[in-house]
TORBA-103466 format. One record per residue (C-alpha): residue number from 1; residue in one letter; x, y, z negated. Coordinates in steps of 0.2 Angstrom, whole numbers. Last residue first. Layout:
<recs>
<NUM, a, <X, Y, Z>>
...
</recs>
This chain:
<recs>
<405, x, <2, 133, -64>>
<404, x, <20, 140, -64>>
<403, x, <15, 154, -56>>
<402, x, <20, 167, -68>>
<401, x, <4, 174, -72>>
<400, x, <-4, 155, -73>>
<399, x, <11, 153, -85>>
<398, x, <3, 166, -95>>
<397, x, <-14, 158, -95>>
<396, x, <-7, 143, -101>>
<395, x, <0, 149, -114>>
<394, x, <-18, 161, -120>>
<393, x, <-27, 146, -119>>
<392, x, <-16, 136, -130>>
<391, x, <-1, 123, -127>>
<390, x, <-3, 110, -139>>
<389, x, <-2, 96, -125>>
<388, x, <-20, 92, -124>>
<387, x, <-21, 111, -120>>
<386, x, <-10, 106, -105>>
<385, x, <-21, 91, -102>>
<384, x, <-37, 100, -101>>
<383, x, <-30, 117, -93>>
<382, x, <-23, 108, -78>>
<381, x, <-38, 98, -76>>
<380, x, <-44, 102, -58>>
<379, x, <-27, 107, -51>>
<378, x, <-30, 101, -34>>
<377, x, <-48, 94, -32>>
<376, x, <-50, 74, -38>>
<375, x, <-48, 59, -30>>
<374, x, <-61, 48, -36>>
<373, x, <-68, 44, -50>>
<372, x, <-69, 28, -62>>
<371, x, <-62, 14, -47>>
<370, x, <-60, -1, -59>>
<369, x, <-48, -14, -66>>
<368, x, <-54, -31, -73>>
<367, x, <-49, -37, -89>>
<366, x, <-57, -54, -92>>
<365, x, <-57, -61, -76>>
<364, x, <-44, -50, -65>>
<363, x, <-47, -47, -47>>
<362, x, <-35, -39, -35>>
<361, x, <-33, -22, -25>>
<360, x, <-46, -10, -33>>
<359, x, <-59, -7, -22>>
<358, x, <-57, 0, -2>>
<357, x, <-70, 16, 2>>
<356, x, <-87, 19, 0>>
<355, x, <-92, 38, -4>>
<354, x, <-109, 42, -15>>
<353, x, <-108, 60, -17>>
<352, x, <-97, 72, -5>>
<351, x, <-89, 82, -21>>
<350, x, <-95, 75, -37>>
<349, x, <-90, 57, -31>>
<348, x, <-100, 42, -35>>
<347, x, <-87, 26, -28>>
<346, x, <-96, 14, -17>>
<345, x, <-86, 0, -15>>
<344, x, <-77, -8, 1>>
<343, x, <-69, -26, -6>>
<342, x, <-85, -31, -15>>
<341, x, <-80, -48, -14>>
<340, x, <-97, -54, -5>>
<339, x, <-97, -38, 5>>
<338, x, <-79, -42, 10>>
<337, x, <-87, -60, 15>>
<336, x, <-101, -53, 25>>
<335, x, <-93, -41, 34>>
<334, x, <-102, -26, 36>>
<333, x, <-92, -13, 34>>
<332, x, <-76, -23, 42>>
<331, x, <-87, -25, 57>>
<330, x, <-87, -5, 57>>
<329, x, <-69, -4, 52>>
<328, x, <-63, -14, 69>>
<327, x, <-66, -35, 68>>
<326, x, <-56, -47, 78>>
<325, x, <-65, -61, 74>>
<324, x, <-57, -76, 62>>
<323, x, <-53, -93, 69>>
<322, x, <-44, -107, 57>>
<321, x, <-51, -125, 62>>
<320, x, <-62, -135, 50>>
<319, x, <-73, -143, 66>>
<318, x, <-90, -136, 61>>
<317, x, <-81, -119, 57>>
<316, x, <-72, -117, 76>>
<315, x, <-90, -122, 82>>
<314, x, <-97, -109, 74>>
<313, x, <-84, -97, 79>>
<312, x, <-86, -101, 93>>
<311, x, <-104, -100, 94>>
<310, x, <-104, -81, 86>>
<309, x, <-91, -75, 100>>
<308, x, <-102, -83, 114>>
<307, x, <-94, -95, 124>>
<306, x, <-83, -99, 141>>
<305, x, <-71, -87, 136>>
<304, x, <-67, -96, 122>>
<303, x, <-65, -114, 134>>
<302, x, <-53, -106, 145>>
<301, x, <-40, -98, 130>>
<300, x, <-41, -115, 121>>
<299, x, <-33, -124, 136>>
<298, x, <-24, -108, 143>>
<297, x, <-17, -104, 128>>
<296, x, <-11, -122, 124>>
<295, x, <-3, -123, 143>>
<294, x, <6, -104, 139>>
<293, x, <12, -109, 123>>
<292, x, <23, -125, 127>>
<291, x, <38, -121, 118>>
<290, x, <28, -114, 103>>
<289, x, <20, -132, 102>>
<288, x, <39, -137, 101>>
<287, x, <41, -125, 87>>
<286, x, <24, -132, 79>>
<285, x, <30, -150, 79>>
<284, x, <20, -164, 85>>
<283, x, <13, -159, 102>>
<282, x, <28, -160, 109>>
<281, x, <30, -179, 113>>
<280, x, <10, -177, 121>>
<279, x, <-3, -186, 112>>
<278, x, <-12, -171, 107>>
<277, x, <-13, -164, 124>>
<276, x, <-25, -179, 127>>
<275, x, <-36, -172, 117>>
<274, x, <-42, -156, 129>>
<273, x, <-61, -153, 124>>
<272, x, <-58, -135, 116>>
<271, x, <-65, -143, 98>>
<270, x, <-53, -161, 101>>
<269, x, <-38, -146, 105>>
<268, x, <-43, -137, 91>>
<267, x, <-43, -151, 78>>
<266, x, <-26, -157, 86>>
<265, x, <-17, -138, 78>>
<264, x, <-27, -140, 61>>
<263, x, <-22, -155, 58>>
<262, x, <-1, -149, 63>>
<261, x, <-3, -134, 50>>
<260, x, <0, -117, 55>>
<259, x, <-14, -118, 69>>
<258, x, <-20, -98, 71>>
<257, x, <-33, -92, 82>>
<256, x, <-41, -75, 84>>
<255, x, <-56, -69, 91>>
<254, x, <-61, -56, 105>>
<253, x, <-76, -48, 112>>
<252, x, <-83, -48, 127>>
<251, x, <-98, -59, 126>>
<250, x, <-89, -74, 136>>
<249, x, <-74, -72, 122>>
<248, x, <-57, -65, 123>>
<247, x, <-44, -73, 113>>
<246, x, <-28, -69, 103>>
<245, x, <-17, -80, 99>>
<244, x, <-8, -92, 93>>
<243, x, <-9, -111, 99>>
<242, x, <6, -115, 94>>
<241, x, <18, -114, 82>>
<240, x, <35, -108, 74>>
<239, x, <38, -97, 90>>
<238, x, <24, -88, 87>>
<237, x, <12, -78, 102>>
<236, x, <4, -60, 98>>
<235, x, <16, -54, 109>>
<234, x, <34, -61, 106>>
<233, x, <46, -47, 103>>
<232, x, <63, -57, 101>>
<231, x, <70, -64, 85>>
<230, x, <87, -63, 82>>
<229, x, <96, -79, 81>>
<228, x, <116, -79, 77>>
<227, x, <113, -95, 68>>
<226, x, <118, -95, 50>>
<225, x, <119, -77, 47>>
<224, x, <106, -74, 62>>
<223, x, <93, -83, 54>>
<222, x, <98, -79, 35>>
<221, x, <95, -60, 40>>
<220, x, <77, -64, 49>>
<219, x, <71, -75, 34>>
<218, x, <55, -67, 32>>
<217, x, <49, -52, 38>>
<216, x, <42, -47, 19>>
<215, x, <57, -45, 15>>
<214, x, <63, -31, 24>>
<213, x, <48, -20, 23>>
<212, x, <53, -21, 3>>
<211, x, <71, -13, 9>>
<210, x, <69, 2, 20>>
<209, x, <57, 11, 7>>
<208, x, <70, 13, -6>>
<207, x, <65, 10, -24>>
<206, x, <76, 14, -38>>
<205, x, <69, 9, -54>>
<204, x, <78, 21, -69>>
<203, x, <77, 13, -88>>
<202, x, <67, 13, -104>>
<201, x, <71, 7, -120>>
<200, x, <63, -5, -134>>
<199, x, <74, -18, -128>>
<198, x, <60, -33, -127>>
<197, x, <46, -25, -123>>
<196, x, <55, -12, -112>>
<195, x, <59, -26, -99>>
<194, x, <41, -29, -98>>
<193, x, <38, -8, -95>>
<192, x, <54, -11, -79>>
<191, x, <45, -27, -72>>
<190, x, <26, -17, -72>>
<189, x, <35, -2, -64>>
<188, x, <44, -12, -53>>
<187, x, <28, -22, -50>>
<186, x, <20, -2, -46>>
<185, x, <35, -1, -34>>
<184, x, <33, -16, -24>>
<183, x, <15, -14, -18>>
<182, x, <20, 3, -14>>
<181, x, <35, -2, -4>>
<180, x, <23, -13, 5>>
<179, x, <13, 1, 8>>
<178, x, <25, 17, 12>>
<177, x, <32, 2, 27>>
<176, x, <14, 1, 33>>
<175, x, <8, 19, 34>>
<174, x, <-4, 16, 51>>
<173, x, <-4, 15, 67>>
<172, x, <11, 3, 66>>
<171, x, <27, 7, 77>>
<170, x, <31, -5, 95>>
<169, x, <47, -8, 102>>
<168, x, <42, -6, 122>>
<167, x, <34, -17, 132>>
<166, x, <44, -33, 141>>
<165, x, <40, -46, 128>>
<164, x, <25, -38, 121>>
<163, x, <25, -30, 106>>
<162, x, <32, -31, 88>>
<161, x, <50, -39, 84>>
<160, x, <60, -22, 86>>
<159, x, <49, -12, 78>>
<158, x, <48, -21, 61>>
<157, x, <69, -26, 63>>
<156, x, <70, -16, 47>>
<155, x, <77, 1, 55>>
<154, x, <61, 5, 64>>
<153, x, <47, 0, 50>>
<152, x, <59, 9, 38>>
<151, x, <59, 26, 49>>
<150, x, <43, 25, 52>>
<149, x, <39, 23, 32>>
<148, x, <47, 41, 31>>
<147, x, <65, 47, 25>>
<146, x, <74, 64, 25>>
<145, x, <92, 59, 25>>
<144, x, <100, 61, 8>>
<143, x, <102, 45, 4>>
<142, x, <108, 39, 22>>
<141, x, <128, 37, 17>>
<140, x, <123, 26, 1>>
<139, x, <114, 32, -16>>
<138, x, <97, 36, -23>>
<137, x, <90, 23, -13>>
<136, x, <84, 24, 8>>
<135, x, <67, 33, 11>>
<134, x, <66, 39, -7>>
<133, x, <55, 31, -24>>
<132, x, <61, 35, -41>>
<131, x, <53, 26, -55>>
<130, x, <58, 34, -72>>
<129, x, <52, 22, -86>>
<128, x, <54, 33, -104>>
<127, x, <56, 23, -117>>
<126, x, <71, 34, -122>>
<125, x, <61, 50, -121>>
<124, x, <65, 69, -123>>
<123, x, <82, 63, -121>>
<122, x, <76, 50, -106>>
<121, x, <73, 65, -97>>
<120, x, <88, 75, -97>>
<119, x, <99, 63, -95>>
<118, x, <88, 54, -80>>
<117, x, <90, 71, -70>>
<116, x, <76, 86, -76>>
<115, x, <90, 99, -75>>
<114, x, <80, 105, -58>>
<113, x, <95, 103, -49>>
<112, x, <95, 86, -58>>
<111, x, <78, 82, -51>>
<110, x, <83, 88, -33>>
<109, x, <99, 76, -33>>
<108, x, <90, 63, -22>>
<107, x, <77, 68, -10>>
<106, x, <61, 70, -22>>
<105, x, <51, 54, -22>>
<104, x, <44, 54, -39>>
<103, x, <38, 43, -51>>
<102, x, <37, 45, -70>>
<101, x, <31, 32, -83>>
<100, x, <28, 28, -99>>
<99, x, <23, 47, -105>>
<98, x, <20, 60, -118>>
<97, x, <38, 65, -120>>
<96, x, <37, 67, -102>>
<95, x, <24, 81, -102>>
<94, x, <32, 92, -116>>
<93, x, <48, 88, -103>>
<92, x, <37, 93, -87>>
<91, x, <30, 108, -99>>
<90, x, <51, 115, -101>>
<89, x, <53, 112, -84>>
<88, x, <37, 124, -78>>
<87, x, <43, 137, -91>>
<86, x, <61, 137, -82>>
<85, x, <54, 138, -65>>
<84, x, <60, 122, -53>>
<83, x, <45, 110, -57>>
<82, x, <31, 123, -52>>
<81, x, <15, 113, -61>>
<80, x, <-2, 109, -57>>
<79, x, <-13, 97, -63>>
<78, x, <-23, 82, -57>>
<77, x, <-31, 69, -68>>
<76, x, <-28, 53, -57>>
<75, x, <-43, 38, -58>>
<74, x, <-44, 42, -38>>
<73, x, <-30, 52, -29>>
<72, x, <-23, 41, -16>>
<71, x, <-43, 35, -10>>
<70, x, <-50, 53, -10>>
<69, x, <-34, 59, -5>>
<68, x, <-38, 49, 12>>
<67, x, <-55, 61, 12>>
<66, x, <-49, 77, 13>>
<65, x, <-60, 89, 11>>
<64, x, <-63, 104, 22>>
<63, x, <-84, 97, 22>>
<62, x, <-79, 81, 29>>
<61, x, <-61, 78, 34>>
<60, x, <-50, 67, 45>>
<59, x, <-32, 64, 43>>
<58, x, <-19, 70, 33>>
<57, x, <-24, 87, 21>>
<56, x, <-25, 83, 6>>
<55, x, <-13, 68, 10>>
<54, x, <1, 85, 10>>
<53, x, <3, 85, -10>>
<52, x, <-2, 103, -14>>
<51, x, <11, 116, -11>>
<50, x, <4, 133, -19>>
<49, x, <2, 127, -37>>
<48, x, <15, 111, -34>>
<47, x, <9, 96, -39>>
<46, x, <8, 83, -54>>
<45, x, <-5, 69, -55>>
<44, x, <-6, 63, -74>>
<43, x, <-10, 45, -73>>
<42, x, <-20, 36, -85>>
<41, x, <-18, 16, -83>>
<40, x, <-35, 7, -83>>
<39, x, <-32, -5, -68>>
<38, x, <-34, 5, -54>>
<37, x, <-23, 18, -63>>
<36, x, <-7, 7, -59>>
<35, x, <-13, 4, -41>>
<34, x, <-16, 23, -39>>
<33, x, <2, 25, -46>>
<32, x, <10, 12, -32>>
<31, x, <-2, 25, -20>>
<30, x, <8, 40, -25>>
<29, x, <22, 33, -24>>
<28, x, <21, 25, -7>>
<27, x, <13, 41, 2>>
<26, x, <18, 55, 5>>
<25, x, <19, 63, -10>>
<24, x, <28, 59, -29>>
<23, x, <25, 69, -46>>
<22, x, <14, 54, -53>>
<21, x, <17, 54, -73>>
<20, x, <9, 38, -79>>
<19, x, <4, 36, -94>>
<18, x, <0, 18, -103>>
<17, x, <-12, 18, -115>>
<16, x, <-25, 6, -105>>
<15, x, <-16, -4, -93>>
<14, x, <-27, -20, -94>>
<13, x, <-42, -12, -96>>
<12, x, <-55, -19, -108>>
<11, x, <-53, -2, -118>>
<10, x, <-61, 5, -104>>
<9, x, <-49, 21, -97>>
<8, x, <-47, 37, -105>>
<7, x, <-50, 55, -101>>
<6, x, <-56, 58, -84>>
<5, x, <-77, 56, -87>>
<4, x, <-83, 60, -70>>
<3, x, <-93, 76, -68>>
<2, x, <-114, 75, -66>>
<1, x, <-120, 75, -48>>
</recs>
């Protein structure tokens, strides 16, 4: 299989010209400049010669390659460069010059160990965007802590609202909290390059992983500012409407319900034959609905388990109520309306051939973004872009003597 092209982006791209500078691991920087290279941005992935960014090796493997950096790494170049070495300083500012956009998630102060502190950087470049992405800010009595996405989805109120009444706080399976603050830091980014527009300067984004987790739960602060409520753990139940659930079919297998709006809520209880709760004083408000959860379970829960999973959710579709199945990543593969949006693509890689994983994250009509390669080994273009730089073979061989590369 012939080598990806890693040097430029489609004109069409929305982000072409823009270089990003990803020096960040594990795993919300990283994935915020995957998003900004999804959509035609070049990103420059920086890591350490012998310390290569841990989601090479997280998770499962084919072939003693890591398959999750295959996602986090596509459409980067990678190279590799010792930050705290004089030589490998001096190449991160010849780098910097070059570039929009830096992120990295060092703990605060490494970078200005390194002399390589906003001073430093935005003298080599004043447009320079430096995106600095930590557990909890660059300062505040926690800065210095280590900091994970676990620790956000704990401290945030995440944990504490999730499970079963009388179960234990319950963490995600998955990097949730490094997502969302993801999500959050490339539209910094995009805010911060917008900004620059109009001052023609760059400026430091401070993105702490305990905070976009935060809003996203809604208005749990103003709650209890206003009210003293906390919310409790509730299952899979609501206390803003009902029913809401999860439910296990005659086949089974198990769908879920959700009757946000008030139609919706009396279409189901016509569909699961019990209209005459409709007409109950509660019944018109989905808080009161939420009051009266365990008889609008049992209603809708009886008649699903009484039916196939693919006639309920016919019958769910005929009558315009919401119902979607529970679905693991094998339905997922062949879900008729992911394959419709092209949601999991098949990406050609050099390394493990055709591989299908997640597209990029939003459609655009006229300059749509695009998966070119994917993840690519560690240190693969280290000689391209430092040569890009000025530096000659014979540079570049020296600081592959010193360890810098």
């Amino acid at each position: 299989m012939s080598q990806p092209d890693v040097t430029a982006a489609p004109s069409s791209a929305p982000l072409t010209g823009l270089r990003v500078l990803d020096l960040a691991t594990l795993f919300a920087g990283p994935l915020a400049a995957t998003m900004l290279g999804d959509f035609g941005a070049e990103v420059v992935k920086v890591e350490h010669p012998s310390r290569p960014d841990p989601s090479r090796g997280h998770g499962p493997s084919k072939d003693g390659i890591g398959l999750w950096w295959k996602i986090l790494g596509r459409n980067k170049r990678t190279i590799t460069l010792d930050l705290s070495k004089p030589a490998g300083r001096t190449t991160l500012l010849r780098l910097v010059s070059t570039a929009d956009v830096v992120i990295e998630n060092f703990r605060p102060g490494t970078l200005e160990k390194w002399d390589l502190g906003w001073d430093e950087l935005s003298a080599v470049n004043p447009r320079l965007v430096l995106t600095r992405v930590t557990g909890f800010g660059q300062f505040g009595p926690y800065a210095r802590r280590p900091g994970f996405g676990t620790l956000a989805e704990a401290m945030s109120g995440f944990a504490a609202m999730t499970g079963e009444p009388d179960a234990p706080p319950t963490l995600p399976p998955f990097g949730l909290a490094d997502s969302i603050a993801a999500l959050a830091t490339s539209y910094a980014v995009m805010t911060a390059l917008a900004a620059r527009e109009r001052t023609g300067e760059g400026q430091v984004v401070d993105m702490a992983i305990i905070e976009p987790i935060l809003t996203v739960l809604g208005p749990q602060p103003t709650w209890y500012d206003q009210l003293g409520h906390v919310q409790p753990r509730t299952g899979n139940r609501s206390q803003n409407n009902a029913p809401r659930n999860t439910y296990r079919t005659a086949d089974g297998t198990w769908v879920a319900v959700s009757t946000s709006a008030q139609s919706v809520a009396e279409r189901v209880m016509r569909l699961v034959g019990r209209p005459e709760l409709i007409d109950e004083p509660w019944f018109a408000s989905g808080a009161d609905r939420a009051r009266h959860a365990d008889v609008l379970d049992s209603a809708v829960g009886d008649w699903i388990a009484r039916h196939g999973r693919a006639d309920v959710l016919a019958a769910f579709e005929k009558a315009e109520a919401a119902v979607a199945p529970i679905q693991d990543v094998r339905d997922v593969m062949t879900d008729p309306q992911y394959q419709a949006l092209d949601t999991v693509t098949t990406v050609d890689d050099p390394e493990l051939g055709p591989l299908r994983m997640q597209n990029v994250l939003f459609r655009l009509s006229a300059t749509p973004g695009a998966i070119r390669w994917a993840g690519r080994p560690h240190g693969a273009d280290t000689e391209e872009v430092l040569t890009e730089l000025g530096l000659t073979p014979a540079d570049v061989k020296e600081l592959r003597e010193e360890g810098v590369v």
